[in-house]
C-alpha positions in Angstrom: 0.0 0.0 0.0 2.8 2.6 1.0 4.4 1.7 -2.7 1.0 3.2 -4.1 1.1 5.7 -2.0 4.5 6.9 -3.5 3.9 6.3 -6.7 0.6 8.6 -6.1 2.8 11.3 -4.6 5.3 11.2 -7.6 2.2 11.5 -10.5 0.9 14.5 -8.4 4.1 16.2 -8.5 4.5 15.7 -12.2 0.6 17.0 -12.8 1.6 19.8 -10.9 5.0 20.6 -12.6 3.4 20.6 -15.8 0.4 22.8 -14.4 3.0 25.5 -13.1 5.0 25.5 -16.6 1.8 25.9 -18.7 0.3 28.8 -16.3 3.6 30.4 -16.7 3.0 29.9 -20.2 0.0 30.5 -20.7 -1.3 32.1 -17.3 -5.0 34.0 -18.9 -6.1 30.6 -20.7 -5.2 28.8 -17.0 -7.0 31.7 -14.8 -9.7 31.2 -17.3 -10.3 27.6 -16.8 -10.3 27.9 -13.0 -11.5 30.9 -12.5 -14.2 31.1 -15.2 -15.2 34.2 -17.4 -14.7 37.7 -16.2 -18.2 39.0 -15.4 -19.2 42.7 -16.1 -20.0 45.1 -13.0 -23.3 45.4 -14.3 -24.1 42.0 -13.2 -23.7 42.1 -9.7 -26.9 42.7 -9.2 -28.4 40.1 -11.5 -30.2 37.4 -10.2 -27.4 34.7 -11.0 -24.6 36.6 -8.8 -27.9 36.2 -5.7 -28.7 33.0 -4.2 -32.1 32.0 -3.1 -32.7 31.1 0.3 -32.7 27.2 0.0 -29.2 27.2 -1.7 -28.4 29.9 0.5 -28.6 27.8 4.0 -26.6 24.9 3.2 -24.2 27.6 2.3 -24.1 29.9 4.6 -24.9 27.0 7.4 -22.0 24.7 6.4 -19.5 26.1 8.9 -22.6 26.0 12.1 -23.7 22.7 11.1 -21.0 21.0 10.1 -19.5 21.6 13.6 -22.2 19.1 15.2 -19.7 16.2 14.3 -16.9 17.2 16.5 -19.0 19.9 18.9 -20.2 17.2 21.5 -17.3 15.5 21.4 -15.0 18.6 22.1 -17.2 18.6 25.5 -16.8 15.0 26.2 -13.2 15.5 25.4 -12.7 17.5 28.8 -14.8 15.0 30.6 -12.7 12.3 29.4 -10.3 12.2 32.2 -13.0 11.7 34.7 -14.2 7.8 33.5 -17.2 7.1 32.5 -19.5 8.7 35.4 -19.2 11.6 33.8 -20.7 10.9 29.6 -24.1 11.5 31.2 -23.5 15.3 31.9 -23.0 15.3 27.5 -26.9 16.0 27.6 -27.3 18.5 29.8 -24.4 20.4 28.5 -26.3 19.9 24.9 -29.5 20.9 26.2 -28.0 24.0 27.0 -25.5 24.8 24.0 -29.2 24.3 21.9 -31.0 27.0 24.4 -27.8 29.0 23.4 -28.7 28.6 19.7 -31.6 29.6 20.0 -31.0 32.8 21.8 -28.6 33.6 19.7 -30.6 33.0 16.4 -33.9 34.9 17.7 -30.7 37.8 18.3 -29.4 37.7 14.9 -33.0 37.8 13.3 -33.2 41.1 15.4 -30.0 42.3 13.8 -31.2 41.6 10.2 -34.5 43.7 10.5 -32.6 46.5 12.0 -29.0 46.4 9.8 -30.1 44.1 6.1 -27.2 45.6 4.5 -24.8 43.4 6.1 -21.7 43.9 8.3 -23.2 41.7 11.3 -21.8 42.9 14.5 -19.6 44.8 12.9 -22.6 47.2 11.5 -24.4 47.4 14.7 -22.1 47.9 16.7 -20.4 51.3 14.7 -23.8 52.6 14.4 -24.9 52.5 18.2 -21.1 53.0 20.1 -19.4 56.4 19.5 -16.3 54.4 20.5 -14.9 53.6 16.9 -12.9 50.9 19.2 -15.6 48.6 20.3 -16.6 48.4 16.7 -13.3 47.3 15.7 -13.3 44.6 18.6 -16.4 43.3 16.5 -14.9 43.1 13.3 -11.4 41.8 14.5 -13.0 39.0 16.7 -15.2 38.1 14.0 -12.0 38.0 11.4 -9.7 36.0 13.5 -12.7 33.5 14.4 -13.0 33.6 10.5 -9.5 32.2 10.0 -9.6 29.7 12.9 -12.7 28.4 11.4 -11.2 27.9 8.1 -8.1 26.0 10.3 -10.4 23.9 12.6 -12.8 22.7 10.0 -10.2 21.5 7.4 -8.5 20.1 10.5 -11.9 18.3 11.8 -12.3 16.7 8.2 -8.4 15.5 7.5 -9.4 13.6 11.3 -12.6 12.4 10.4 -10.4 11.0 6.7 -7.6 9.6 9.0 -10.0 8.1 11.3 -10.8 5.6 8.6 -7.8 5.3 6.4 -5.1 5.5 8.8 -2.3 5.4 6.2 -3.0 8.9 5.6 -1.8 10.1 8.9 1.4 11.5 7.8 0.2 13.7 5.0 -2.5 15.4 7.1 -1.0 18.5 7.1 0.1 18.5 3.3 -3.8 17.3 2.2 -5.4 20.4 4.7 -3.1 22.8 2.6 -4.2 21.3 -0.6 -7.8 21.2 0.5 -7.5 25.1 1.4 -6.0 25.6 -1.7 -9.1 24.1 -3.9 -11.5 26.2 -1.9 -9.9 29.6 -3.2 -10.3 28.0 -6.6 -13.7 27.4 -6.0 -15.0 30.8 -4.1 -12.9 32.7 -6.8 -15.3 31.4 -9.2 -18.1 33.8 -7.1 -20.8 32.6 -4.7 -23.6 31.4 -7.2 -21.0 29.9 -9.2 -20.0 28.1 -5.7 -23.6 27.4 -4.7 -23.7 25.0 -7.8 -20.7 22.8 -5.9 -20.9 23.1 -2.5 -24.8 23.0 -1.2 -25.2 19.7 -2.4 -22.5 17.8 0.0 -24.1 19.7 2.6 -26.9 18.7 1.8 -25.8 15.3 1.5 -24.3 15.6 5.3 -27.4 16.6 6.6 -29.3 13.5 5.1 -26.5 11.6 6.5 -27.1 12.7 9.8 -30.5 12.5 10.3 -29.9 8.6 8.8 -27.8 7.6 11.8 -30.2 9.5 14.3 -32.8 7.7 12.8 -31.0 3.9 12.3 -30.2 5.0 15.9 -33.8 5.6 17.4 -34.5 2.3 15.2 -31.6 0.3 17.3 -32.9 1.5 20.4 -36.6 0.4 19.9 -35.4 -2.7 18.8 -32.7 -3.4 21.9 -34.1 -1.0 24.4 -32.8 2.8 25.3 -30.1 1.2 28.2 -27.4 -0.6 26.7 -24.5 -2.4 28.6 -22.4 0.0 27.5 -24.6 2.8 28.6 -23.3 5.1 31.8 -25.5 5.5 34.7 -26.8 9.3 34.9 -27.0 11.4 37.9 -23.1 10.5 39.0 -21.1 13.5 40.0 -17.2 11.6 39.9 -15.4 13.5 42.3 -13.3 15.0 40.9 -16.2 17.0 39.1 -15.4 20.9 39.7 -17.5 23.8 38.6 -14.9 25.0 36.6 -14.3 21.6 34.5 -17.9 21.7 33.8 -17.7 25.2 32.3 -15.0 24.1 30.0 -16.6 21.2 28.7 -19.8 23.4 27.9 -17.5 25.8 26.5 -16.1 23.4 24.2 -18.9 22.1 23.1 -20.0 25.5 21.7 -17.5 25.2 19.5 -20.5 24.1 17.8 -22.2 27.5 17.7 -19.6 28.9 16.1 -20.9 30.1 12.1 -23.9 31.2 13.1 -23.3 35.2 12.5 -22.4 34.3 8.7 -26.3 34.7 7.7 -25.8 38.2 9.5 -22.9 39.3 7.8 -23.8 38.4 4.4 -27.1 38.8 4.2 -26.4 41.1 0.5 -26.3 37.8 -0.9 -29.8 36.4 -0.9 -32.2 37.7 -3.3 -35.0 39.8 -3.1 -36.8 40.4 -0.2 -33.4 40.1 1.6 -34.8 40.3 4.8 -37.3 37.7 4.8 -35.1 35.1 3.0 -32.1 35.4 5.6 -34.9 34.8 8.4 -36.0 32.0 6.6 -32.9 30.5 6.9 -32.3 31.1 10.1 -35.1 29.2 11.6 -34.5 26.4 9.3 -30.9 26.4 10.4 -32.0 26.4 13.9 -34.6 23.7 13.7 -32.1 20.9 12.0 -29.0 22.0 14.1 -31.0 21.6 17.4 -32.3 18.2 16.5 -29.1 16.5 15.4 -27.5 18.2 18.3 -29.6 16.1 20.5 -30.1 13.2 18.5 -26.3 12.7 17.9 -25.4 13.4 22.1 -28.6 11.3 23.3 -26.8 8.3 20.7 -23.2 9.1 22.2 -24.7 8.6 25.6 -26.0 5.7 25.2 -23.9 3.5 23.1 -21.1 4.7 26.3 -19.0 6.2 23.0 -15.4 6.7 24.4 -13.0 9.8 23.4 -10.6 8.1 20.6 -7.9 11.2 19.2 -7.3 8.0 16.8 -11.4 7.3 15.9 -13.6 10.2 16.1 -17.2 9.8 18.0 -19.1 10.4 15.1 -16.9 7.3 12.9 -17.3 5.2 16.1 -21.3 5.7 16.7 -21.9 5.0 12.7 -19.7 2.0 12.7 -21.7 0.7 15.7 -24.9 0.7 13.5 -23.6 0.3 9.6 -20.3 -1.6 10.4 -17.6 -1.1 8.3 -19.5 -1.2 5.1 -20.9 1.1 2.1 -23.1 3.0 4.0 -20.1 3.8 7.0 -18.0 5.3 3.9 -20.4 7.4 1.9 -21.5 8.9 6.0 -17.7 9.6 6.5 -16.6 10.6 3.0 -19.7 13.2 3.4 -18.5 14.0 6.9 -14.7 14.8 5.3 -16.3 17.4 2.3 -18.7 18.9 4.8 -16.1 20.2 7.0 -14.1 21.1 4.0 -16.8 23.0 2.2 -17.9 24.1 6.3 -14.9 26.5 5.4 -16.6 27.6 2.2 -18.9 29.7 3.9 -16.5 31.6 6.3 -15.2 32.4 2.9 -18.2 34.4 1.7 -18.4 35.8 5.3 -14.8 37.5 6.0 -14.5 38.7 2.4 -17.9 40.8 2.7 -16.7 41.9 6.5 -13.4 42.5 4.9 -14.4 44.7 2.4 -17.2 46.7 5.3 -14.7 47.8 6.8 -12.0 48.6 4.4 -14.9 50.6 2.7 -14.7 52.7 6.2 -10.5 53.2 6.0 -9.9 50.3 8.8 -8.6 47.6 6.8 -6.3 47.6 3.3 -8.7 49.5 0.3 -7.1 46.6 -2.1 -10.0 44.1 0.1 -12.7 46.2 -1.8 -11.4 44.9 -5.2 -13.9 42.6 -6.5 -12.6 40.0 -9.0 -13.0 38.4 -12.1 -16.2 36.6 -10.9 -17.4 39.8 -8.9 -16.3 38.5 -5.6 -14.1 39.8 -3.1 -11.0 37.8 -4.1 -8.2 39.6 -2.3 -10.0 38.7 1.2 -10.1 34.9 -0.1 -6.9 34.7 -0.5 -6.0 36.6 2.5 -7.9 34.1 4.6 -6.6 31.6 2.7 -3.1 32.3 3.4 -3.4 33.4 7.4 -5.5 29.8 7.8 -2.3 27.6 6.0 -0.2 29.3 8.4 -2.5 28.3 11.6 -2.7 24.7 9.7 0.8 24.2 8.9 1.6 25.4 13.1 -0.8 23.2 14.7 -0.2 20.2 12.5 -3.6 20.0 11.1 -5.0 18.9 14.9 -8.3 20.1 16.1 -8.3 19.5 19.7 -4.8 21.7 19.5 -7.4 24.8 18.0 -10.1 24.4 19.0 -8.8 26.5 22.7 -8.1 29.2 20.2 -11.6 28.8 18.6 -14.9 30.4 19.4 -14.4 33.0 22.0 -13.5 35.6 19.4 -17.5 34.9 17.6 -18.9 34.9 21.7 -17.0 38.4 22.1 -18.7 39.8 18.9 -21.9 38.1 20.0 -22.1 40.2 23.4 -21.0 43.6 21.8 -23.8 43.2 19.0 -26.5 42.7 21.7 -25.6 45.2 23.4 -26.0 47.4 20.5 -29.3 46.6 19.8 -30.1 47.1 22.7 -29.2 50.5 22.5 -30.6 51.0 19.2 -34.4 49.4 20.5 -34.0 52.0 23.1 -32.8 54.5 20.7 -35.5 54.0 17.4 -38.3 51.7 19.4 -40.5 51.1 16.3 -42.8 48.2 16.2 -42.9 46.0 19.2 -40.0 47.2 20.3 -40.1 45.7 23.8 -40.2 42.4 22.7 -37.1 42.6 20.3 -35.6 44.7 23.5 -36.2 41.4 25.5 -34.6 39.1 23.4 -31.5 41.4 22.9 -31.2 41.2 26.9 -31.1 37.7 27.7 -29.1 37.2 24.9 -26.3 39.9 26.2 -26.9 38.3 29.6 -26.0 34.6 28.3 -23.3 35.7 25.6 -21.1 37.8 28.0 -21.7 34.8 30.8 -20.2 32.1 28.0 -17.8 34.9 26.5 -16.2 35.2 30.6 -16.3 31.3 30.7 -14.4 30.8 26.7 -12.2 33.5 28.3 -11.2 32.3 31.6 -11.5 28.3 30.7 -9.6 28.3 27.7 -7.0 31.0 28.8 -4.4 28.7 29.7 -5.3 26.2 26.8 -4.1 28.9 24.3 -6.8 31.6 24.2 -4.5 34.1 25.6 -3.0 34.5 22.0 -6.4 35.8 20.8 -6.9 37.8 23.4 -3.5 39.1 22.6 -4.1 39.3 19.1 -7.0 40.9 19.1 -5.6 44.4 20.7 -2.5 44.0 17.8 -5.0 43.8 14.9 -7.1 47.0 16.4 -3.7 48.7 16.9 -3.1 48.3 13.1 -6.8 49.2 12.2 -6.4 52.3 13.6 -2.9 52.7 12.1 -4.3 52.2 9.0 -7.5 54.9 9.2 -5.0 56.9 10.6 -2.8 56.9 7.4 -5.7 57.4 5.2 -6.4 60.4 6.8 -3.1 62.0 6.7 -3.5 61.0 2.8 -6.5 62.6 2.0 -5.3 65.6 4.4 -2.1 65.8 2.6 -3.9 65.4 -1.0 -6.3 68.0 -0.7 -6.2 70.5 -3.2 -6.1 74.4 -1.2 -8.7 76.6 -3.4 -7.0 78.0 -6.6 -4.5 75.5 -6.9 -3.8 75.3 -10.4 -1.2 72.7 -12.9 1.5 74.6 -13.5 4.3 73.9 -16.4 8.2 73.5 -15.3 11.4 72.9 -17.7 12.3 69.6 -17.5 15.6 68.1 -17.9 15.7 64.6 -18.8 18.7 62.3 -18.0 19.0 58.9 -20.5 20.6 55.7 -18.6 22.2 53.7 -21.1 24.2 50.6 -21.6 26.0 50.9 -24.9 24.5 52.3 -28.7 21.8 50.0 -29.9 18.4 50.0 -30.5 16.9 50.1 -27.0 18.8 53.3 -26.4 18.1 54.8 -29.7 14.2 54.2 -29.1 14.4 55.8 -25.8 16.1 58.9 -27.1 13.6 59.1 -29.4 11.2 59.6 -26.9 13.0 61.7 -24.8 13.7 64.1 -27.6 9.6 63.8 -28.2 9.0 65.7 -25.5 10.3 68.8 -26.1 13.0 68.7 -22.8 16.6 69.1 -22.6 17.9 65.4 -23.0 21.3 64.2 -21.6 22.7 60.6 -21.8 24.2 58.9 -18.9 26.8 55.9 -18.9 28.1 53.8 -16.1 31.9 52.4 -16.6 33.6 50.0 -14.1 37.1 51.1 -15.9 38.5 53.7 -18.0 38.6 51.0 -20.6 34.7 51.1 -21.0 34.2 54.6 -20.8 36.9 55.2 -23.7 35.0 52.2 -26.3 31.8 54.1 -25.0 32.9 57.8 -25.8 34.2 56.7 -29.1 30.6 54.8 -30.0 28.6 57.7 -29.5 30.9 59.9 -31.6 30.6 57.4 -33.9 27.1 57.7 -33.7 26.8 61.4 -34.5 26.4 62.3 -31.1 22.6 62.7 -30.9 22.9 64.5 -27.6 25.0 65.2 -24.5 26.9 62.1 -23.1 28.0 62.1 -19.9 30.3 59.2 -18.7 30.7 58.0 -15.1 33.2 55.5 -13.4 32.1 53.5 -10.5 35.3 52.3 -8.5 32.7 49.2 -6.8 31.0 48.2 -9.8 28.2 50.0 -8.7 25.6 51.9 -10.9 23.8 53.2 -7.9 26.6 54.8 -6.3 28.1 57.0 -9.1 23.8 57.7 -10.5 23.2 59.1 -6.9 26.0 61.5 -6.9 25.0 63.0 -10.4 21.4 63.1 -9.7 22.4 65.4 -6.2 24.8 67.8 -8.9 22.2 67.7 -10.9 19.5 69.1 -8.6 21.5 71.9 -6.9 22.3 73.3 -10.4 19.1 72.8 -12.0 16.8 73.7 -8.9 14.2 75.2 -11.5 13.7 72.0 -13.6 12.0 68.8 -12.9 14.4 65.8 -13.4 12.9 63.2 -15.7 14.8 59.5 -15.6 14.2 57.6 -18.2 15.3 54.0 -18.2 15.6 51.7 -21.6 14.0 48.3 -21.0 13.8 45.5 -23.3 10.8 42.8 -23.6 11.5 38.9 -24.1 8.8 37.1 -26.3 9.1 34.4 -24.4 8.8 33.7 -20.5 12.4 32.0 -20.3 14.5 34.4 -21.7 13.7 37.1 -18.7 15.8 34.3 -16.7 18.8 35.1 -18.8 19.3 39.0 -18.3 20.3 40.7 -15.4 16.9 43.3 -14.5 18.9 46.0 -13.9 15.9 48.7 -15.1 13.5 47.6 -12.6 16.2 48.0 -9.5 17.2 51.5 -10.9 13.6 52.3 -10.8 12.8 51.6 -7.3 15.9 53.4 -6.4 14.9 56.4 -7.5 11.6 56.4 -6.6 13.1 56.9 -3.0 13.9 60.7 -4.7 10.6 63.1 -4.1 11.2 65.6 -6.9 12.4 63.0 -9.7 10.0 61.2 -12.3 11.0 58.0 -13.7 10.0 56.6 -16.9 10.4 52.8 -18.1 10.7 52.8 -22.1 10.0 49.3 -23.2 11.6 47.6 -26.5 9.7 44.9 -27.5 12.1 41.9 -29.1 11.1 40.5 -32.3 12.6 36.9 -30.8 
């Protein structure tokens, strides 16, 4: 088997040598096959750039309900030292992360009538705190939760793959990178585009679920709800502390985790917005609560152990299907699901992304759309940031999952809070029952968001909570430099172009074509033109100076030595003569450049032009000018 296994590694590094020579190649006929056709502006708002609400949940829900398969265990997994009196306490700790769903999806249906446009937490949260800060903690917890989504649920799947091929185990890592890596290709194709691919093995996951629920409640009529293997309930082991309890609970929320993506991108459902992102809420909510409780009350009673090597899920449908057909279609569905669970954190940090660079607090190149109208520079941002996580952690959940989820619970408390201030604020239509729901919810959000922070501190939340003041920091930073821009590019009234001389200096390398085309340029704009050469010895300069006389001397040569083979050196000193005697003219460089026609041949020349450039772009008053000569062969 491990010959096949190297023999599969070696064909995928040939496919993927020849796939990087011919998008070097060819690199717009490659795009264009991955990517798809560019799409026109104007079609952003057609209907095939919107999804309707039914493609839309398995979507948007992947990351939320994909998280079922590893949630209840993460809970069991803290219990795990404590034997088996303790498996019982995996319903009530259910019971109550499905009261917490529902609290927090009656919450997010009351963001979505008050803030459709989008922007979650985020939104809500800059339009009801003067504070631009505690908007920023929004959007920075959401974006970090974002990335950690993207590394736990590639994570989860590569586990739930190795938990029935073991053999893969080593290249767990190297398959999460590749998995991330087809993702980008797929949400770079746009969301409808997407929709087509992914809500179908979602889809398929959920049917999958409810089938071992089901073959579950079937196997318990049959045999009787108390197994053998079933743990007696009511037990407190001793060693039982308050505080173990609230980590267990808090790791099971890890299951909760995806539920503000509806929020945040709720621009992507068509018309009425509104009505179909509440649909899909409560039809999130309803399936999520009942395999929550289905797939614990199953755990529970078939005594399912914590296995790092066999996850709960694999054991549970191996207990009912065996190893057969039915086992590997539940897992293979289990291993895309929390693959394409990424797909929709996706959709969600590139539209928060590109909220809040629209307001100056994050890059402007995130507001770029792509070729298929998406936000593609957030995609691969997210991309990259969740490789690094994956590649650090070694692909392992349990080793995340402390950094996961109390980033989403911080948001969660700060956008209840603001609508609670806006219900008081605006009121409106039964106003006191939507200011109701937004105060138990604050109320249980900031009690779990204390209990993420103070249980999983040690575990490794302390590097988001350090994070997290770092990426405000640079928010700030960056609004801050946007405003000194546009301060510093405003025009003062009457401000008018004005003409100057302008003296252009010619780098060149010897008398051929390239030089004479940029000559010809410079002399087309009507400027005082002098040509400059670099010589490493008096040799060079003397062959040179006889060349141009030979030439006719089209204009003003002047020669240079550099004693360290240095063209920078020698160019810096003319360019500061130049400037104190010509403090009236603008200097105008102009560097000759020529063009390959093929990619290979740029490896053979030195790119001399394109260092020269950046060089003296460091000078304020100088323009630069590339002149391109375009080679025949």
């Amino acid at each position: 088997m491990v010959h096949w296994v190297k023999v599969l590694e070696w064909v995928l590094g040939v496919v993927a040598i020849i796939f990087i020579w011919y998008a070097i190649h060819d690199l717009k006929s490659v795009k264009k096959i991955l990517i798809g056709r560019p799409l026109r502006t104007a079609e952003l708002q057609s209907k095939h750039t919107k999804l309707l609400w039914f493609i839309a949940l398995p979507i948007l829900s992947a990351d939320l309900y994909s998280s079922v398969s590893y949630g209840p265990e993460s809970g069991l997994t803290e219990l795990a030292s404590l034997g088996q009196e303790a498996k019982w306490l995996i319903i009530p700790i259910t019971l109550a992360t499905i009261f917490l769903l529902g609290i927090l999806i009656l919450s997010y249906i009351m963001g979505i009538l008050a803030y459709p446009n989008g922007g979650g937490a985020y939104a809500i949260a800059k339009d009801n705190f003067k504070p631009i800060w505690i908007s920023l903690v929004a959007s920075s917890s959401l974006l970090i939760d974002y990335i950690l989504t993207v590394a736990v649920s590639i994570s989860a799947a590569m586990e739930a793959l190795v938990s029935a091929y073991h053999i893969l185990a080593p290249y767990e890592t190297v398959l999460a990178i590749l998995c991330v890596t087809l993702l980008v290709i797929i949400n770079l194709r746009g969301v409808a585009e997407s929709a087509r691919v992914l809500a179908w093995p979602t889809i398929g996951f959920m049917i999958c679920m409810i089938v071992v629920i089901m073959a579950g409640f079937i196997d318990e009529f049959k045999y009787g709800f108390i197994k053998g293997s079933t743990p007696a309930i009511g037990t407190f082991p001793q060693d039982l502390s308050i505080l173990l309890t609230l980590k267990a609970f808090s790791s099971a929320c890890s299951a909760l985790t995806g539920i503000e993506t509806i929020s945040n991108a709720v621009p992507v459902f068509r018309e009425p917005q509104k009505k179909n992102a509440i649909k899909s809420y409560i039809a999130l909510g309803v399936i999520t609560a009942i395999t929550l409780l289905g797939f614990s009350v199953h755990i529970f009673i078939n005594g399912i152990s914590v296995n790092p090597q066999n996850t709960m899920l694999s054991q549970l449908t191996s207990t009912y299907f065996g190893d057969g057909i039915i086992y590997q279609i539940i897992i293979w569905f289990t291993f895309i699901v929390l693959i394409l669970a990424a797909n929709s954190t996706f959709t969600g940090f590139s539209q928060l992304a590109a909220i809040v660079a629209a307001d100056g607090f994050l890059p402007r190149g995130l507001l770029n759309r792509g070729d298929r109208l998406g936000y593609s520079n957030g995609i691969i941002v997210l991309a990259s940031f969740a490789c690094l996580l994956i590649i650090s952690f070694n692909a392992h959940t349990n080793a995340l999952i402390p950094l996961y989820a109390i980033g989403v619970f911080l948001s969660f408390t700060i956008a209840q809070f603001g609508l609670i201030r806006r219900w008081l604020k605006v009121k409106g239509n039964h106003w006191h029952l939507k200011l109701s729901v937004n105060i138990v919810g604050a109320v249980i959000t900031t009690v779990v968001a204390i209990i993420f922070a103070v249980t999983k501190f040690m575990g490794g939340a302390w590097i988001v909570l350090m994070v997290l003041p770092v990426f405000i920091f640079f928010s700030l930073a960056i609004h801050r430099h946007y405003e000194e821009i546009a301060y510093e590019l405003k025009l003062n009234p009457g401000t008018i172009p004005i003409a100057k001389n302008v003296l252009s200096i010619v780098l060149i390398s010897g008398v051929h074509k390239v030089v004479n085309n940029t000559l010809s340029f410079a002399k087309s704009l009507n400027s005082d033109v002098i040509a400059v050469y670099v010589g490493f010895d008096d040799e060079a300069i003397k062959t040179m100076e006889h060349k141009w006389t030979e030439w006719g001397s089209p204009c003003r040569l002047i020669c240079l030595k550099s004693k360290y083979r240095s063209l920078l050196e020698p160019l810096s000193r003319l360019i500061k003569v130049v400037e104190e005697k010509h403090e009236e003219k603008l200097i105008h460089i102009l560097i000759p450049q020529f063009i390959p026609i093929k990619w290979w041949h740029h490896l053979l020349h030195n790119h001399s032009a394109l260092m020269l450039r950046v060089w003296f772009l460091r000078h304020k008053d100088i323009a630069v000018t590339t002149v391109p000569f375009h080679l025949g062969k």
